[in-house]
C-alpha positions as a printed NumPy array, in Angstrom:
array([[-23.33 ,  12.894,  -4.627],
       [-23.072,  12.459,  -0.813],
       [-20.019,  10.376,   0.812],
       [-22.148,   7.566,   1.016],
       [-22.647,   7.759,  -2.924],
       [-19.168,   7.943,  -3.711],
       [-18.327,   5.179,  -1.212],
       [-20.203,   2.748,  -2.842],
       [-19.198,   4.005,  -6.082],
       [-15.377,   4.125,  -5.715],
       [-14.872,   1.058,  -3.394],
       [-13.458,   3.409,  -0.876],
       [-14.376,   3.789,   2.782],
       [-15.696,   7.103,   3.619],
       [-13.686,   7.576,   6.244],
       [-10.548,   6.719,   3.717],
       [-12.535,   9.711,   1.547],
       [-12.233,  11.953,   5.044],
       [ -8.516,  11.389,   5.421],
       [ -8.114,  12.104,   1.653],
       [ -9.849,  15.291,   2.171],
       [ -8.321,  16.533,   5.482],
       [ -4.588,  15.79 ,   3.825],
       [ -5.85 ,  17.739,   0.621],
       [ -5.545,  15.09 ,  -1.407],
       [ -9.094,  15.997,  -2.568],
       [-11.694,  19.064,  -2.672],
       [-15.209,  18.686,  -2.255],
       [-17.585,  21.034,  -2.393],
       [-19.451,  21.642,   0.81 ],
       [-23.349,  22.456,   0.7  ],
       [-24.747,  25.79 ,   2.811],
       [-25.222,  23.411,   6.094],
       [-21.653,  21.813,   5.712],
       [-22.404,  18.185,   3.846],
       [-19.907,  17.228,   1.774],
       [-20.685,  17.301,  -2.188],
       [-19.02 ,  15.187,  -4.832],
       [-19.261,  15.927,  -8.231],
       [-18.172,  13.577, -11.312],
       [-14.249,  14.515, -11.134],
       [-14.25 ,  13.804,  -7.23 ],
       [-15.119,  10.771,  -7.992],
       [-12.718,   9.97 , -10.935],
       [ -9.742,  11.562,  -7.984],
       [-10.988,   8.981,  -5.628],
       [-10.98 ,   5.844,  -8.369],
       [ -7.564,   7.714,  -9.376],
       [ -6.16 ,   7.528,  -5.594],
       [ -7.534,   4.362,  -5.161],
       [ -5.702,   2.113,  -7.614],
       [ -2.613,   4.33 ,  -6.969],
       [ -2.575,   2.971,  -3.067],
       [ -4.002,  -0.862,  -4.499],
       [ -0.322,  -0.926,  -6.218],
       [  1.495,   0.089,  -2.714],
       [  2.258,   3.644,  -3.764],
       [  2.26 ,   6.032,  -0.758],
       [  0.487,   9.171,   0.073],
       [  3.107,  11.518,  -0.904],
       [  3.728,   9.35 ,  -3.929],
       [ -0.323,   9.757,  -4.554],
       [  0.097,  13.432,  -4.386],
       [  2.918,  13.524,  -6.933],
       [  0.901,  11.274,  -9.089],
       [ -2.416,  13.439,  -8.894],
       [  0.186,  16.513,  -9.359],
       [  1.672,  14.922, -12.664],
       [ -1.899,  14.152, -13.718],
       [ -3.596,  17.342, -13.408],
       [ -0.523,  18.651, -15.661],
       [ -0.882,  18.37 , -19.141],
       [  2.438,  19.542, -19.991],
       [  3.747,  17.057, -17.538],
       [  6.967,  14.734, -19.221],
       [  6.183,  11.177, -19.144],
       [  9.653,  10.29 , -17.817],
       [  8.798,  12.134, -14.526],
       [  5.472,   9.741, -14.182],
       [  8.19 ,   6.917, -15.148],
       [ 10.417,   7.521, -12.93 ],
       [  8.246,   7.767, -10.021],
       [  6.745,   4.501, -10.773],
       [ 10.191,   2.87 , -11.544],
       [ 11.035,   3.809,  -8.132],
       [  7.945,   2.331,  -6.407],
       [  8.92 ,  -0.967,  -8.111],
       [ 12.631,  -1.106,  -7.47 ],
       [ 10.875,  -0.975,  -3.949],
       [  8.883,  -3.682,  -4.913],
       [ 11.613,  -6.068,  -6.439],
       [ 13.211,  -5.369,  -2.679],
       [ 10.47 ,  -6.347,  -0.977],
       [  9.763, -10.   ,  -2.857],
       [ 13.5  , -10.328,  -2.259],
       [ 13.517, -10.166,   1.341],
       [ 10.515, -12.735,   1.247],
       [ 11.704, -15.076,  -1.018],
       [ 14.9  , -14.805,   1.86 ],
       [ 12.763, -14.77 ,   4.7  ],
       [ 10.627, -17.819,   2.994],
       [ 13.527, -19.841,   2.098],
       [ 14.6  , -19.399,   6.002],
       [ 11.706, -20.313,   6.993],
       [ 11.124, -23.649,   4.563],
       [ 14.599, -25.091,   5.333],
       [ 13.418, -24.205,   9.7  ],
       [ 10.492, -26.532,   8.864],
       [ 11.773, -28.993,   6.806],
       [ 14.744, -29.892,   9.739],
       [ 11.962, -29.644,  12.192],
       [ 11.07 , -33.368,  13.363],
       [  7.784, -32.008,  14.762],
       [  7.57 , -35.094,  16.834],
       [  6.848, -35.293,  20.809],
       [ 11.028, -34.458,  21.417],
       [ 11.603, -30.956,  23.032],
       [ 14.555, -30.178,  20.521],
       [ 13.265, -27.92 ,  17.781],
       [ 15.344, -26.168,  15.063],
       [ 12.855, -23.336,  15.078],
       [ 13.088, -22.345,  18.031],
       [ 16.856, -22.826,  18.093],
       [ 17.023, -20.4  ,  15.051],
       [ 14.949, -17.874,  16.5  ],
       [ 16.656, -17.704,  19.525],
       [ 19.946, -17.539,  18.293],
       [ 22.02 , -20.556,  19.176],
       [ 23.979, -21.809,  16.763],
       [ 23.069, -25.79 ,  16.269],
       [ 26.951, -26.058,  17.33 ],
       [ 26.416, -24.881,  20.65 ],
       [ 23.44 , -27.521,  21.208]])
């Protein structure tokens, strides 16, 4: 299969399958006049690396993953631990926007969003306390 082939068949961009290759992530084999050649396992890497990334885990984490894979006497706790990791990160993350949502709800909600100048938005964001206005 040629990049274009395994483009369309792994959902990836090719050049997403270019990076992946120049960071090792994968191997291809390269034909006599330097094309790029996929074979059936490329392909499975690819699907592999793609679903890994679709859940937020990062390069390195990727490599780890594809590591742990390729290992069949691998422990399951490692792959576990990894991935427990990656959502403890997670968890973080929907914390600070549930924060940064409830902010932002309670901004709008005192906003009178009529023709006055005085807006508690922009009174938040710029710092001054609702005291000092």
């Amino acid at each position: 299969m040629n990049i274009g082939d395994v483009s369309s068949r792994s959902g990836l961009p090719a050049k997403t399958i270019r990076y992946y290759e120049d960071i090792g992530l994968i191997k291809p084999l390269r034909s006599a006049n330097g094309y790029r050649s996929f074979v059936a396992a490329d392909l499975h890497r690819l699907a592999f690396l793609g679903r890994a990334r679709a859940l937020g885990f990062t390069i390195e984490d990727c490599r780890t993953l594809m590591a742990l894979y390729r290992d069949e006497s691998r422990a399951s706790a490692d792959v576990k631990h990894l991935a427990q990791e990656h959502l403890s990160k997670i968890e973080g993350k929907i914390r600070d926007l549930q924060t940064m949502h409830d902010t932002l709800s309670e901004l709008v909600k005192c906003c009178a969003g009529d023709d006055r100048p005085d807006c508690p938005i922009l009174r938040d964001l710029s710092g001054i306390s609702a005291a000092l206005s």
